[in-house]
PLY file of the C-alpha trace (Angstrom):
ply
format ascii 1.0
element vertex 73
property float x
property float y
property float z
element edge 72
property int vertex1
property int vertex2
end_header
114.98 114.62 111.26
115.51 118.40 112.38
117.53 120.83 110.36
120.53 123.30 112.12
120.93 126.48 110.82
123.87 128.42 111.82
124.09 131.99 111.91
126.68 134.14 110.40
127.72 135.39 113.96
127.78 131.56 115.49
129.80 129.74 112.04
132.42 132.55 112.95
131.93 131.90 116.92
132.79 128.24 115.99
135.59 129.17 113.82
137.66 131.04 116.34
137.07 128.32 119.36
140.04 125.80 119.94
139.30 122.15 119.41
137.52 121.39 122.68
135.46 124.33 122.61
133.59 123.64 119.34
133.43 119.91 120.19
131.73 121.24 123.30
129.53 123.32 122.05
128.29 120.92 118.60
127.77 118.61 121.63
125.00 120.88 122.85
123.60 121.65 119.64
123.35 117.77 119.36
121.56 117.34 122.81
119.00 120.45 121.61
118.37 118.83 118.96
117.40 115.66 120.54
115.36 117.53 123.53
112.54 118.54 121.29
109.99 118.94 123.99
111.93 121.71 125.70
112.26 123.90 122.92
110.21 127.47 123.15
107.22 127.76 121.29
108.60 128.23 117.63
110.15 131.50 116.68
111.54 131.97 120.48
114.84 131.86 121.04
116.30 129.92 124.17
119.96 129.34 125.83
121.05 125.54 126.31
124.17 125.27 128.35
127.23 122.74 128.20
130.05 122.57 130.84
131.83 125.52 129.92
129.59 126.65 126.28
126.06 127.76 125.39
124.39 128.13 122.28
121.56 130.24 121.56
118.74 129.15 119.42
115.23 129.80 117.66
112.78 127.11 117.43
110.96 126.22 114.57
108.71 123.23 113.79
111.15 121.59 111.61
114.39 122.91 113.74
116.44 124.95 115.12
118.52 128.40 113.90
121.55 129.19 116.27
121.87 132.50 117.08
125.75 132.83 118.97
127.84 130.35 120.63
130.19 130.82 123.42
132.30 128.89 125.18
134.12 129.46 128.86
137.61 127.50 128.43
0 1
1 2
2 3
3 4
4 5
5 6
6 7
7 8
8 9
9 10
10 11
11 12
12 13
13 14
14 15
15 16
16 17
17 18
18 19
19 20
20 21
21 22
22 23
23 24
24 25
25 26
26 27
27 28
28 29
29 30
30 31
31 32
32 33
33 34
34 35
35 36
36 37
37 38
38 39
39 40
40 41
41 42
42 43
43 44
44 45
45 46
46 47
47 48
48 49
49 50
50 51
51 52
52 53
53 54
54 55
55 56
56 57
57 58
58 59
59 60
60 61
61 62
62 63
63 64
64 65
65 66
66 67
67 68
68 69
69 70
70 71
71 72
């Protein structure tokens, strides 16, 4: 099991996203989660993209820390 850590700057990213944007975009927090082998070597930060989101992250060995989210819709 991995641990999520939102940022300030990506809870309030969330916050302000309709419906389908944040269900986007916890969808590709999800599939970073479960794509451990792609992650940057830890304390690197990387962009996973959705349809119409991204999310930007930092790896660690026991997770991940999103940076910002953003969606396109």
């Amino acid at each position: 099991m991995y641990t999520v850590d939102l940022a300030i700057r990506a809870e309030d990213a969330l916050d302000e996203l309709p419906a389908p944007g944040r269900q986007e975009a916890m969808e590709v927090i999800a599939s970073v989660l479960v794509q451990r082998p792609s992650w940057p070597p830890p304390g690197e930060a990387a962009v996973a993209f959705g349809a119409r989101s991204w999310v930007v992250f930092i790896a660690y060995a026991d997770g991940i820390d999103v940076d910002d989210i953003g969606w396109a819709g």
